[in-house]
Rosetta silent file (secondary structure, phi, psi, omega in degrees, C-alpha in Angstrom):
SEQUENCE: XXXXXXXXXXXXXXXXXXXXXXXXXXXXXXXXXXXXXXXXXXXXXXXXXXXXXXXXXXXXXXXXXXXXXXXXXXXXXXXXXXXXXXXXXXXXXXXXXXXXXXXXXXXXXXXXXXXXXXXXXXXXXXXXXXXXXXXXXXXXXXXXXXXXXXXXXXXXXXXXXXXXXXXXXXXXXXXXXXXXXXXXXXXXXXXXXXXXXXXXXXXXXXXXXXXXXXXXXXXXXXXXXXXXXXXXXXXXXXXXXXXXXXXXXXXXXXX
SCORE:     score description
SCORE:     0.000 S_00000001
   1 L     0.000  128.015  174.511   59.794  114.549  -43.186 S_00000001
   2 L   -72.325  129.771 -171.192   57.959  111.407  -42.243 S_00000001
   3 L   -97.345 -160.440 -140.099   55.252  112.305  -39.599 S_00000001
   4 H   -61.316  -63.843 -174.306   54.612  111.557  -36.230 S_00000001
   5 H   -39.110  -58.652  169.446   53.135  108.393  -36.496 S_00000001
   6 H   -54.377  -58.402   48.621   55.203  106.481  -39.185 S_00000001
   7 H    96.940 -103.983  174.947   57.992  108.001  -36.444 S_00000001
   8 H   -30.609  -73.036 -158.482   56.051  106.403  -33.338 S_00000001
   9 H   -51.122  -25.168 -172.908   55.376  102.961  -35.297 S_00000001
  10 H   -76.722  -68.771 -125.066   59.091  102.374  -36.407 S_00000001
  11 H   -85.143  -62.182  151.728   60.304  103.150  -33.123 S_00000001
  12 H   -24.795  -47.382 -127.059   57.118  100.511  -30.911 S_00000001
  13 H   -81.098  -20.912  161.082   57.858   98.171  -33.618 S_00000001
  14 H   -44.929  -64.147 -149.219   62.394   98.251  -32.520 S_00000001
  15 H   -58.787  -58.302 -177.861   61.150   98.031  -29.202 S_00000001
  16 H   -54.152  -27.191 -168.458   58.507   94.997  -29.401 S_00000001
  17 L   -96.229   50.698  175.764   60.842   92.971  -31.473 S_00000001
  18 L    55.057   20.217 -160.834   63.796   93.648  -28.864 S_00000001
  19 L  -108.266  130.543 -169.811   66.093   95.397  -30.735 S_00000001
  20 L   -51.224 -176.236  149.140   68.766   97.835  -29.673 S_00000001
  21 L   -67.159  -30.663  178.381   69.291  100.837  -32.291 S_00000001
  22 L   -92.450  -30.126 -125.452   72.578   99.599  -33.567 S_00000001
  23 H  -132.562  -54.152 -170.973   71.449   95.927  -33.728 S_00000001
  24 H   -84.335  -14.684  169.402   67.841   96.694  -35.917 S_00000001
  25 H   -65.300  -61.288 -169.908   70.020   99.248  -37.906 S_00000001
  26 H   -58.939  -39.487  163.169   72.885   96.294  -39.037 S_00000001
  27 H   -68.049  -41.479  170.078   69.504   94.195  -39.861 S_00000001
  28 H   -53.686  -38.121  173.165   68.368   96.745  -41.651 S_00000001
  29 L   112.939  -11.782 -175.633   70.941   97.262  -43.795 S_00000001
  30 L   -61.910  146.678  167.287   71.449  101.025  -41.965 S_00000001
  31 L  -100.581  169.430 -162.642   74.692  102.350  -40.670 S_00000001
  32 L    80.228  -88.373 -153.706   75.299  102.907  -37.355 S_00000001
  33 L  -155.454  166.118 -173.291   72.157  103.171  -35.803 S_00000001
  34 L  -126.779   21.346  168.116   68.378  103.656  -36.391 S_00000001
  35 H   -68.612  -38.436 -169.407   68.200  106.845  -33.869 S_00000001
  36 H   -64.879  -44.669  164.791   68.211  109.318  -36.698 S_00000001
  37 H   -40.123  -91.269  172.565   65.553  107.679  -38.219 S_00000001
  38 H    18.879  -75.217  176.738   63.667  107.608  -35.176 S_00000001
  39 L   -74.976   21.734 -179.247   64.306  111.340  -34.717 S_00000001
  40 L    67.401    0.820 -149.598   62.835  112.309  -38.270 S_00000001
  41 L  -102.849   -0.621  174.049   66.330  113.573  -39.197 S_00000001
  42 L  -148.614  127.475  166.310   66.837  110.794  -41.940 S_00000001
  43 L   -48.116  142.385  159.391   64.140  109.311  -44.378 S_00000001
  44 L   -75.628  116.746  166.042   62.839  105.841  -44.030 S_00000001
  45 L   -64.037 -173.327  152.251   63.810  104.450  -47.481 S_00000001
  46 L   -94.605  -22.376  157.269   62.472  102.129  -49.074 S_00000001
  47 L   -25.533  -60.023  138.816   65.078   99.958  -48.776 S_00000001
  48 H   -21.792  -42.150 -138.991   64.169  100.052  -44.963 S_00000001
  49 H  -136.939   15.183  178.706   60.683   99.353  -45.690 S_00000001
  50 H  -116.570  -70.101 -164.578   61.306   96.492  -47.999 S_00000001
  51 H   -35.934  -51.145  174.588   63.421   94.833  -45.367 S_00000001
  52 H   -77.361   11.671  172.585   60.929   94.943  -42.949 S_00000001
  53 H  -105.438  -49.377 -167.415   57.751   93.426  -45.484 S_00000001
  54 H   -67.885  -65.805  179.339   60.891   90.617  -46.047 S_00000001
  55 L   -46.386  -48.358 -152.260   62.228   89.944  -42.142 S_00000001
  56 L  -124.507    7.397 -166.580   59.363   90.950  -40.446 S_00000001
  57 L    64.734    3.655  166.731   55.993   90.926  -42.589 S_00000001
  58 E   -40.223  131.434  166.596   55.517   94.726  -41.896 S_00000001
  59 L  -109.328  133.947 -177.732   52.807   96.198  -44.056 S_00000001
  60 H   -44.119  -78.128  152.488   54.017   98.835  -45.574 S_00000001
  61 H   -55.314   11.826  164.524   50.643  100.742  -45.398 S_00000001
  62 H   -72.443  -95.601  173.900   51.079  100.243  -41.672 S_00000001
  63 H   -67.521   -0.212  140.595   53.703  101.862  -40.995 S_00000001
  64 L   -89.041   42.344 -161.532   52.811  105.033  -42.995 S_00000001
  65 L    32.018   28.469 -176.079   49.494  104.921  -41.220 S_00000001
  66 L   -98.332   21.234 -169.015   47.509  104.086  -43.617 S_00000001
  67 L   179.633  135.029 -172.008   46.220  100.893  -42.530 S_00000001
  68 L  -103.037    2.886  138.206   45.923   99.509  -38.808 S_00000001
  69 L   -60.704  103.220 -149.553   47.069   95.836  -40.438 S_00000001
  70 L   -78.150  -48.361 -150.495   50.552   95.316  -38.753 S_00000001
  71 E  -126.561  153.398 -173.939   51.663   92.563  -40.530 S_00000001
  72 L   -91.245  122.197 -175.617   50.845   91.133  -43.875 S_00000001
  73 L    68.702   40.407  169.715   49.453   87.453  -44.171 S_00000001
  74 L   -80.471  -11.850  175.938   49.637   86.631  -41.215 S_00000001
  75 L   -76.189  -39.808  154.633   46.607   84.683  -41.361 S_00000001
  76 L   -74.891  -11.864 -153.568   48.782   82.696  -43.578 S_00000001
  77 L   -54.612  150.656 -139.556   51.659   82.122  -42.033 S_00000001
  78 E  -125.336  105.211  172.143   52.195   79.049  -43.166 S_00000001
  79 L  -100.850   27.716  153.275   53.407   76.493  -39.848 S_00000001
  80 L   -91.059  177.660 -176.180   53.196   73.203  -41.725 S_00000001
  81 L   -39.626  121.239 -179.185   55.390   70.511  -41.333 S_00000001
  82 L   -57.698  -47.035 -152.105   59.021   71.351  -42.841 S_00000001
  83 L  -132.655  130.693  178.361   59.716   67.682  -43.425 S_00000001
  84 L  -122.387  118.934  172.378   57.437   64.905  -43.720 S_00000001
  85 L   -78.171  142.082 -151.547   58.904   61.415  -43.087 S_00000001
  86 E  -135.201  143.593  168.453   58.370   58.176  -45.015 S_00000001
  87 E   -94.598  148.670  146.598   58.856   54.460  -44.112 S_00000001
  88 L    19.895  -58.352  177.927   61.212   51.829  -46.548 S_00000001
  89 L   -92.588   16.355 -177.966   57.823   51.543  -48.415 S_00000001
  90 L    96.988    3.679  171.926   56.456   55.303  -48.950 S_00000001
  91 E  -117.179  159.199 -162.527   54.217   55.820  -46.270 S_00000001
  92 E   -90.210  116.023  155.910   54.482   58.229  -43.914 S_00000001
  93 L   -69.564 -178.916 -173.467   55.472   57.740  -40.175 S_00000001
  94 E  -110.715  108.416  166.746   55.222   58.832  -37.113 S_00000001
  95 E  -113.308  137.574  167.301   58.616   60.011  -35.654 S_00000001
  96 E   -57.631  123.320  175.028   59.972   60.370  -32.324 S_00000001
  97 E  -125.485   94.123  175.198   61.737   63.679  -31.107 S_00000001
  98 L   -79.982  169.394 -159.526   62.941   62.769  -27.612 S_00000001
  99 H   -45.207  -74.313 -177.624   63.620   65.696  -24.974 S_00000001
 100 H   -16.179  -71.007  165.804   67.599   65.184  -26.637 S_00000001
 101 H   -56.263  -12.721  170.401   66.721   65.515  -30.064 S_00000001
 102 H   -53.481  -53.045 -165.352   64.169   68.900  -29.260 S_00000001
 103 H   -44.088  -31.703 -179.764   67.361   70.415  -28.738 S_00000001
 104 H  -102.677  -35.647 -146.987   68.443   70.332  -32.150 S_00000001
 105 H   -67.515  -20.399 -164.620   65.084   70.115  -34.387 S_00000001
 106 L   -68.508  -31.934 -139.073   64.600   73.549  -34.388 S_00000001
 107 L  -104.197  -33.710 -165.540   67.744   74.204  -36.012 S_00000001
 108 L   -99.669  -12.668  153.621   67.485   71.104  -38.327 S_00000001
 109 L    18.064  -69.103 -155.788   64.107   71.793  -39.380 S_00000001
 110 L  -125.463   28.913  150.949   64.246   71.281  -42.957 S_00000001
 111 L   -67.651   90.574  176.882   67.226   68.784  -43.062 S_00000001
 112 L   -25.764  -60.762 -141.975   65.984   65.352  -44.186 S_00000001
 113 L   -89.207    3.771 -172.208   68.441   63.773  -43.586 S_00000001
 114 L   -81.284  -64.101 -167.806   68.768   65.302  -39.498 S_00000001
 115 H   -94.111   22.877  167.373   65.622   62.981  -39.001 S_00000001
 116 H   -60.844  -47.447 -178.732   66.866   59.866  -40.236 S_00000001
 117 H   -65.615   -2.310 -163.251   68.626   59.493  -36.688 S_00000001
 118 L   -85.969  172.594  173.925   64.890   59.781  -34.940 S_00000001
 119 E  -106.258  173.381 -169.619   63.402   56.394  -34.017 S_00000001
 120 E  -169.881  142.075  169.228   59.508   56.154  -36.114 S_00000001
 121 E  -136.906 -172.021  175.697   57.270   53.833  -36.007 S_00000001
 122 L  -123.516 -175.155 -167.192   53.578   53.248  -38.064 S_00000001
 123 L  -145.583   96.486 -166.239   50.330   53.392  -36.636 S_00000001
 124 L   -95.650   70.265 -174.685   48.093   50.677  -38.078 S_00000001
 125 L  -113.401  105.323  179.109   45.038   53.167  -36.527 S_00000001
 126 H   -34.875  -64.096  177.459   42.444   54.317  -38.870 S_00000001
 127 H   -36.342  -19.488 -177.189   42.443   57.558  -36.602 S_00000001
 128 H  -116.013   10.033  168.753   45.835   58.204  -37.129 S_00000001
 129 L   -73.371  145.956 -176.910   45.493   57.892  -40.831 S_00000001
 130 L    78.190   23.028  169.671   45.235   60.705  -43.398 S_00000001
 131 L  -147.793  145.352  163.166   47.366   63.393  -41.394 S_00000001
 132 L   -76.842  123.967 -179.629   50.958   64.148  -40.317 S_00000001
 133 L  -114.189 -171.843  177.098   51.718   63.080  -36.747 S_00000001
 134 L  -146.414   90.282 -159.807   54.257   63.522  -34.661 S_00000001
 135 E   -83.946  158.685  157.703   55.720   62.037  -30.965 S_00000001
 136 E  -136.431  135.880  169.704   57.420   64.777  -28.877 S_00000001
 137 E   -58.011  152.528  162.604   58.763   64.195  -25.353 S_00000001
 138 L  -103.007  126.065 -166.824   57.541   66.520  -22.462 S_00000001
 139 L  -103.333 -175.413  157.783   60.177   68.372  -21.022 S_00000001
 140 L    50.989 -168.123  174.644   59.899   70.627  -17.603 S_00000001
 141 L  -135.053   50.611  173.535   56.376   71.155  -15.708 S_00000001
 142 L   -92.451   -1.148  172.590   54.839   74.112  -17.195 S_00000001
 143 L  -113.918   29.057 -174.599   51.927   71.825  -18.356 S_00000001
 144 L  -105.347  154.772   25.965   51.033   70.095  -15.472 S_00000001
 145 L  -111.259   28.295  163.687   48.756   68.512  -14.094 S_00000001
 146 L   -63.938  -39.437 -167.293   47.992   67.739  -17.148 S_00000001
 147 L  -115.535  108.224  158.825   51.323   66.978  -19.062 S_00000001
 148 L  -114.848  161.492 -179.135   54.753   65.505  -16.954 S_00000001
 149 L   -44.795  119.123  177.034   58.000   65.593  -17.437 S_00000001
 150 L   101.172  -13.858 -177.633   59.180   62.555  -19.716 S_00000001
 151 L   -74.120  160.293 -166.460   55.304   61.679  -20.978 S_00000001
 152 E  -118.012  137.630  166.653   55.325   61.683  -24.576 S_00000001
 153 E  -111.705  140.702  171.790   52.549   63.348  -27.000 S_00000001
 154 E   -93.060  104.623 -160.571   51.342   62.057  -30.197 S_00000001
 155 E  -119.292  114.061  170.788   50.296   65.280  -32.215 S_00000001
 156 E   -73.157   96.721 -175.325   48.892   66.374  -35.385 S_00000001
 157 E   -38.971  156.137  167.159   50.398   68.553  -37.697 S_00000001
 158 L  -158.902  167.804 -123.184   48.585   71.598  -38.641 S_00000001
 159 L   -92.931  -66.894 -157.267   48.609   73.817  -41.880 S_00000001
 160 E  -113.940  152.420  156.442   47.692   77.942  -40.303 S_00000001
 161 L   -82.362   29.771 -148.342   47.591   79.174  -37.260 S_00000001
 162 L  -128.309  -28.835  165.226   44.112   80.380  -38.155 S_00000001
 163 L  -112.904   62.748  169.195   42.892   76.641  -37.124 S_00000001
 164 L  -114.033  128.494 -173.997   44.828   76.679  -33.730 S_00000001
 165 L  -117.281  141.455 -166.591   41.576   76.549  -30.942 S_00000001
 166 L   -69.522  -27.505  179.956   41.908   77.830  -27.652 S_00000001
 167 L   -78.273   -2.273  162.218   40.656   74.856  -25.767 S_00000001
 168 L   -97.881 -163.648  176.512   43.862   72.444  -26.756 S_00000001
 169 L  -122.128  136.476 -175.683   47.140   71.757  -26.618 S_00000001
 170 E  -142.802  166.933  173.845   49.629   72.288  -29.031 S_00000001
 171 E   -95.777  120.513 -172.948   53.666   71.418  -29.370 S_00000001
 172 E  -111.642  113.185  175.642   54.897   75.135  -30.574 S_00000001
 173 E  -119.900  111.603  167.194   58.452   74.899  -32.412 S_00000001
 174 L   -77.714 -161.949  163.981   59.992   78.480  -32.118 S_00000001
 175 L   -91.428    3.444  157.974   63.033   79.363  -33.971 S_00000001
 176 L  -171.910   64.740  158.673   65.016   77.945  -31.336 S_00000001
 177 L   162.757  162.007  172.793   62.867   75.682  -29.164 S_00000001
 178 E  -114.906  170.718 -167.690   60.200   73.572  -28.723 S_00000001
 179 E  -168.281  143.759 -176.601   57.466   73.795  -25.740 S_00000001
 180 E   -97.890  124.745 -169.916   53.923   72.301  -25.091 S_00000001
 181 E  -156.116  157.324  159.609   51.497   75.260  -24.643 S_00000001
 182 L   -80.742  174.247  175.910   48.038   76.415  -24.990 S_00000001
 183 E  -158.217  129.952  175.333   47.788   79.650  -27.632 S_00000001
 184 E  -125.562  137.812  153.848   45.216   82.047  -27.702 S_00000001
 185 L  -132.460  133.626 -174.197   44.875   84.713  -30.026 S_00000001
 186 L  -116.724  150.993 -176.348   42.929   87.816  -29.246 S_00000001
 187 L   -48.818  147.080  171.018   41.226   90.121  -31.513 S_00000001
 188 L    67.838   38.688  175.322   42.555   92.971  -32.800 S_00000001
 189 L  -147.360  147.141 -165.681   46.040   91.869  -31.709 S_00000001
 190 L  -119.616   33.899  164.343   48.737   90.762  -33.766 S_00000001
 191 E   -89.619 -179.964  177.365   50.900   88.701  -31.222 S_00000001
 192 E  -129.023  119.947 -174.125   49.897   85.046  -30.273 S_00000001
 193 E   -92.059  179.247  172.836   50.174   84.704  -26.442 S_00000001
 194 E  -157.752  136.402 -144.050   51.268   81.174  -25.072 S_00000001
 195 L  -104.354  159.103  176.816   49.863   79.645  -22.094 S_00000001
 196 L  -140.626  117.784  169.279   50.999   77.362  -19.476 S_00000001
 197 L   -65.676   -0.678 -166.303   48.613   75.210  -17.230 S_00000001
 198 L  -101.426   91.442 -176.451   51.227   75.253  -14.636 S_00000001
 199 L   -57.276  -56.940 -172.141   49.984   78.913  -13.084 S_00000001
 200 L   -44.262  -20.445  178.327   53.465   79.476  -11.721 S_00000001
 201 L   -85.442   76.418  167.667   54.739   79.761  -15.423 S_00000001
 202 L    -1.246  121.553  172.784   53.409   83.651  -16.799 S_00000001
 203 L   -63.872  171.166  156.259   51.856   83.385  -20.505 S_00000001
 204 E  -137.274  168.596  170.556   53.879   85.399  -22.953 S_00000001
 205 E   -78.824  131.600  151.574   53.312   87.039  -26.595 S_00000001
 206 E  -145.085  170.609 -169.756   55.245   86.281  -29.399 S_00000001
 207 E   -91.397  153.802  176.546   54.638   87.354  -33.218 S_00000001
 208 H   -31.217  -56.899 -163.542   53.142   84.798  -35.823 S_00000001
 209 H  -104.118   36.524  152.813   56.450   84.465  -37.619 S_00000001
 210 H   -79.720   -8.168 -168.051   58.195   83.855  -34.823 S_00000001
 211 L   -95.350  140.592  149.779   56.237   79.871  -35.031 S_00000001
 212 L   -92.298  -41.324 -178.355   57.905   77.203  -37.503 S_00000001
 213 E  -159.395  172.334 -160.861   55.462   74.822  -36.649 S_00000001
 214 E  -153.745  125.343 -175.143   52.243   73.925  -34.769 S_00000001
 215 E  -124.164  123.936  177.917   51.393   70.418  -33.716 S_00000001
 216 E   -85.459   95.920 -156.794   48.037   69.690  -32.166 S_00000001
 217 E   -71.291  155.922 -174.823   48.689   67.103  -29.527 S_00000001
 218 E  -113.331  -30.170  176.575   45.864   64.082  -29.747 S_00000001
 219 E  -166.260  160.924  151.909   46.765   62.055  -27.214 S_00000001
 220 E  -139.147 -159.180 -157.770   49.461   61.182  -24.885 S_00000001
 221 E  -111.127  160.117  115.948   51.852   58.213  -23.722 S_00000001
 222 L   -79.513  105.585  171.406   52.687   57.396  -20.182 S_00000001
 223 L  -112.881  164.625 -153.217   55.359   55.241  -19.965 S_00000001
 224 L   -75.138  172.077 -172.074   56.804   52.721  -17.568 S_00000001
 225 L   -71.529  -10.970  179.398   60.257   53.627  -16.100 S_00000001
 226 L   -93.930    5.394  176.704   62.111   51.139  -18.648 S_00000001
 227 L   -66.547   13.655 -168.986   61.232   52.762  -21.979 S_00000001
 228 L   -62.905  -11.944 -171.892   64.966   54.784  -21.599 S_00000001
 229 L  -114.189  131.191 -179.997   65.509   52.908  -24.619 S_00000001
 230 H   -50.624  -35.427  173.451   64.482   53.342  -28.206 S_00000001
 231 H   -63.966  -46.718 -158.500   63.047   49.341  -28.499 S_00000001
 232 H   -70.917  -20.376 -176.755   61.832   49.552  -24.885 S_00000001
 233 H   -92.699  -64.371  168.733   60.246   52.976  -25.946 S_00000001
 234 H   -41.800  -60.381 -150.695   59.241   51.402  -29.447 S_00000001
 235 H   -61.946  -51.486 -162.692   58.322   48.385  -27.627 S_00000001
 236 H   -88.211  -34.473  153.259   55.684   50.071  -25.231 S_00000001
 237 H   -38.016  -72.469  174.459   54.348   52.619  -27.850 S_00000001
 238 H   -28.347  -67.076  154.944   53.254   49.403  -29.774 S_00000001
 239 H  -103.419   42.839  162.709   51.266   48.599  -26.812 S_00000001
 240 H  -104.373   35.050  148.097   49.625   51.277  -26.179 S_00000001
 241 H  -114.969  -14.599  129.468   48.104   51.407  -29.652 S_00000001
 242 H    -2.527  -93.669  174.075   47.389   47.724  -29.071 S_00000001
 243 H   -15.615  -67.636 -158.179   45.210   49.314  -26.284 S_00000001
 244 H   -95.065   19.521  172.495   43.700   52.130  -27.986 S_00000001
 245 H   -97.907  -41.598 -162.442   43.121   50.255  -31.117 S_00000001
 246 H   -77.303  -32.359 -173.916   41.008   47.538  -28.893 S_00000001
 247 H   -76.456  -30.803  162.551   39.571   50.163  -26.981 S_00000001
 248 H   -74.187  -38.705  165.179   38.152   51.776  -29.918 S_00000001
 249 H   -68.256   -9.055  176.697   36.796   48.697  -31.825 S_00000001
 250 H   -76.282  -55.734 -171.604   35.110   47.894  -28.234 S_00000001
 251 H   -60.132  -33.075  179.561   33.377   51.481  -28.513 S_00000001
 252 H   -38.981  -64.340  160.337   32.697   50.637  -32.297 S_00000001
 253 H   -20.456  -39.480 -169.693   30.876   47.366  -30.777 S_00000001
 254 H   -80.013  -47.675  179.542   29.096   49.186  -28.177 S_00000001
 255 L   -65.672    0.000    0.000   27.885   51.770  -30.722 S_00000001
């Protein structure tokens, strides 16, 4: 018999990740259903307990109570960039993922050849050298009035969520969407909530390896109503980096 606890933890841990009985059983590999477990009347194998260190990052010593660490490595989880893109001569752009194309990236992730169809441009910025960017469109108004609908952010990949800071912004690609959010994680918990400056929008929790990727936006674009077009988009990018390239060699000057 498995005790109480082991029992309890299995049972929380169906619930938090949403899963009926029948529906975390067929993931499991169980048949039916994952009530008997539940009800002590069938062993957790290990089979069971393998699945859930592979699907879900369960530790093992967890769920026989032997350790109050839910999930293993999660401090690793590893949310860099799937794909890194390159221009005609090897160096690595910046590419655009307009609101259209969000729709699919999630799903397209690690498909090369999926972001061939993106528009990219380079960034002759010192500042934007030696890291993986990224633009992403802003969809909806859960980040305003900071963020609006259609402004674009320029973002910085980044390696763990273990350097994600509470005081930024980051572009969060789920396993099927992307969304501009703040993320806080508090101690001795092993969701990641995600915040919206836009009070009418609730934060919510989700687990680490529910994230694909984590982009730290750096700045963003405003653009005039005639960018609808990739040159005109292209066009206007260019000079705003004009801008902030002039604006920064002014502060160099100053300094």
């Amino acid at each position: 018999m498995e005790n109480e606890l082991t029992l309890k933890r299995f049972t929380d841990l169906r619930r938090d990740l949403g899963y009926t009985q029948a529906d975390f059983a067929s993931l499991l590999g169980v048949s039916n259903t994952t009530a008997d477990i539940e009800r002590g009347r069938t062993k957790l194998s290990g089979k069971v307990v393998l699945e859930l260190l592979k699907q879900f990052k369960i530790n093992p010593l967890w769920l026989f109570g032997e350790s109050d660490e839910q999930y293993l490595e999660t401090s690793k989880t590893s949310v860099i960039p799937k794909v890194v893109t390159v221009d005609t001569s090897n160096q690595e752009n910046m590419v655009l993922v307009n609101a259209k194309a969000a729709a699919g990236y999630p799903q397209n992730i690690s498909d090369t050849s999926w972001y061939q169809q993106l528009p990219a441009f380079d960034l002759p910025i010192p500042e934007f050298r030696n890291a993986t960017y990224r633009g992403f469109q802003v969809e909806g108004d859960s980040m305003l009035p900071n963020l609006h609908p259609g402004e674009w952010v320029l973002a910085r990949a980044i390696e763990h969520i273990d350097y994600v800071s509470a005081n930024k912004m980051y572009v969060v690609v789920l396993q099927d969407s992307i969304m501009v959010k703040k993320i806080e994680k508090r101690p001795n918990s092993n969701n990641v909530t995600l915040v919206s400056l836009n009070e009418t929008y609730p934060p919510y929790d989700i687990k680490p390896f529910q994230i694909q990727e984590i982009w730290e936006v750096s700045s963003k674009i405003t653009f005039n109503v005639d960018a609808t077009t990739d040159n005109g988009l292209l066009r206007q990018l260019q000079e705003s980096m004009q801008e902030l390239k002039n604006q920064l060699q002014h502060v160099k000057k100053v300094n």
